[in-house]
N, C-alpha and C positions, 0 to 999 in steps of 0.2 A: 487440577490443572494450574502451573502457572503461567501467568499473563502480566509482562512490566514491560514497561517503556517509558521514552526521556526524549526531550525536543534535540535536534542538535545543533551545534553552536552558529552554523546560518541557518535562516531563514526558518527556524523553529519547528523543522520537517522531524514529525514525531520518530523514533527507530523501536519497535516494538523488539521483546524476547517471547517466544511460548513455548513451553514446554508443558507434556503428562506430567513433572515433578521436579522438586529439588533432587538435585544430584544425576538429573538423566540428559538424553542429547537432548537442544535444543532449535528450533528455525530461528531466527534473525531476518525482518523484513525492513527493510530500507535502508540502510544503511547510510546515511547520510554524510555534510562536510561536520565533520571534527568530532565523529564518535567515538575512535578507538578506544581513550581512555576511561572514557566513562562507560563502553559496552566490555570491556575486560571485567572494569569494576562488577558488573552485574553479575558475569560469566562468572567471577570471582564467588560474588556474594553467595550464588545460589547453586557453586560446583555443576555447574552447564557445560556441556562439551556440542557447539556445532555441528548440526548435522547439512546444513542448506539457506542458502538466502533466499528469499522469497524476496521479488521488487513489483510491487504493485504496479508502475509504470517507467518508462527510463528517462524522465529528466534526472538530471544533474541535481539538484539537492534529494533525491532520495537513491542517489545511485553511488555517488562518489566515493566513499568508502570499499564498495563491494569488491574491489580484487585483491586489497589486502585482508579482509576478513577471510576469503575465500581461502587465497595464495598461500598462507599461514597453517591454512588447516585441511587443504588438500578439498573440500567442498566445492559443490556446484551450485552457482545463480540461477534461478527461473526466472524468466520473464516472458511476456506475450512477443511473438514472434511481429509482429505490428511493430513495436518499441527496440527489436535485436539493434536494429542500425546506431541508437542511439547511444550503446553501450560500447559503439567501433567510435563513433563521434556525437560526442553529448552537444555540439552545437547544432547542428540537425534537427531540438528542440528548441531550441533556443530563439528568443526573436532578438534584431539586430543591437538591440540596447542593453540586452543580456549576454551578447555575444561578445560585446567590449569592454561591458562589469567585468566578466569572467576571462577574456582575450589571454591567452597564455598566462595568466598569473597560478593557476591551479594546477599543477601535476596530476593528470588522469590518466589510467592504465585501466586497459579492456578486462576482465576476469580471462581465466586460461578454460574454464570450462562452465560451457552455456548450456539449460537446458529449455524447451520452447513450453509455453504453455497452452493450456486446449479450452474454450468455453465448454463449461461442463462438468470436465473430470476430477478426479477424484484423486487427487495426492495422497500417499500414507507415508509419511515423513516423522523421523522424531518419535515414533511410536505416536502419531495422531496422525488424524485421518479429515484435508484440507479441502473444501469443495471449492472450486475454480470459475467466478464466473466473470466474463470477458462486458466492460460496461465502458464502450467508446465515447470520446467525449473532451475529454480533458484531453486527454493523447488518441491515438489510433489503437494502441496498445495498454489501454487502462484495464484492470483488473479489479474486482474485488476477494478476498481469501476469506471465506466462513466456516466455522467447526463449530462445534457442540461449546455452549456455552457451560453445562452441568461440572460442575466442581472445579469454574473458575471464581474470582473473588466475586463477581457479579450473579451468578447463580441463573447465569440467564439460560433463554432456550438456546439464543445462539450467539456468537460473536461475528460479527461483522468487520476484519481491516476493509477501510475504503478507500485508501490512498488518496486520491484528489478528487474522487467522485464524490464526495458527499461530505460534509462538515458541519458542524452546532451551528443550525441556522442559515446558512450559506450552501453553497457546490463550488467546485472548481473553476478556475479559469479558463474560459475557450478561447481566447483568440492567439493561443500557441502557434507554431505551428501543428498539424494534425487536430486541433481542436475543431472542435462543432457545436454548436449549441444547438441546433436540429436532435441529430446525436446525443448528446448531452442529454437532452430532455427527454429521447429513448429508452438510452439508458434508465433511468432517473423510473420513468413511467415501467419497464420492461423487467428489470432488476431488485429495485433498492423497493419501489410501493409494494410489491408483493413477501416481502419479508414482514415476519412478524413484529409485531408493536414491541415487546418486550429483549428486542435482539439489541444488546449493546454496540455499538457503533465505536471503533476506533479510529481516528478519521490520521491524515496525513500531517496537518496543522491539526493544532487548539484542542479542547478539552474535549472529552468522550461523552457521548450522547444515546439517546437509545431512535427507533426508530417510529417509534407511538410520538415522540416529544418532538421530534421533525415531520411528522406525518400535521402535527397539532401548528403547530411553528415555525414550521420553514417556508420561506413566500414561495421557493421552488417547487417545493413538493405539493401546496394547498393550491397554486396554480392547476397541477397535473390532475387533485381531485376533483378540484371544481368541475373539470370539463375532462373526463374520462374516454370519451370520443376524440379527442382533438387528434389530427390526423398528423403522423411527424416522418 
């Protein structure tokens, strides 16, 4: 399997490729501000043809590329139906100090074709096979996307994208709008403690982690150990 990805030029919002192989289709998950060039390059490098974006959640720096990645190649975005709205308007996320960073300076276009995503389910996309689990918190609509780690460069049991739910040492921001920290910590306890220790973690920001080494190190996650009861 391959598995690459590159920050993109704001705000360091990782853009993952995976594919079963060199030369086959591939998913594309976040597509963030100012990837085209460098996800062509990749597509390039490793003769990838898109089959689907995957968006872990719909703020605006892991979204704003997705209608011309899409629009280009006749593909469809998932996203958690929680987050659809914000793919009609990205300021919807946004809080007021973000809304005037961003206030019309950025050309954002909706994708032409959305598809909704399910806690649960089981995507087969790309010729891989995606489990879909819905982890509210950081958005209304956060997502994490897990597959079979076996015959990626990690050799793991499995891969984890966590998009803003979970990060080296940290978790996402809650006080978005749709954020929670309640939530969050559901998540957090409901989702991410029950994956295995040796599941690689691909987070939205910052370098890749596994889930033993946040379980050991993250003051979020050792919080949720300590106290295994705590009512949320």
């Amino acid at each position: 399997m391959l598995v690459t990805g590159f920050p993109a030029e704001a705000f360091g919002t990782n853009c993952y490729v995976v594919a079963a192989g060199p030369g086959e289709q591939c998913l594309v998950v976040d597509p963030g501000i100012g990837v085209l060039d460098r996800l062509d390059e990749v597509l390039a490098e490793y003769r990838l043809h898109p089959a689907a974006v995957l968006l872990t959640h719909g703020h605006l720096d892991h979204t704003f590329s997705v209608a011309p990645v899409c629009g280009a190649r006749g593909i469809t975005a998932y996203v958690h139906p929680a987050d659809r709205e914000m793919l009609a308007d990205p300021s919807k996320g946004l809080s007021m100090d973000l809304s005037s960073l961003f206030g019309g300076r950025l050309p954002y276009t909706e994708p032409e074709d959305v598809a909704e995503l399910t806690d649960g389910a089981t995507l087969t996309l790309a010729g891989l096979e995606i489990i879909v689990d819905h982890a509210p918190g950081h958005t209304g609509g956060s997502v994490l996307f897990r597959l079979p780690g076996e015959g990626s460069p990690w050799e793991a049991e499995q891969i984890c994208l966590s998009g803003d739910v979970l990060f080296a040492g940290s978790i996402g921001r809650t006080d978005l709008p749709g954020g929670s920290t309640d939530t969050m910590m559901a998540s957090l306890r409901d989702k991410i403690l029950p994956l295995a220790d040796d599941t690689v973690v691909l987070p939205g920001h910052g370098p890749e982690t596994t889930i033993g080494r946040e379980r050991r190190g993250n003051p979020y996650l050792r919080e949720l150990t300590a106290a295994p009861g705590r009512g949320l």
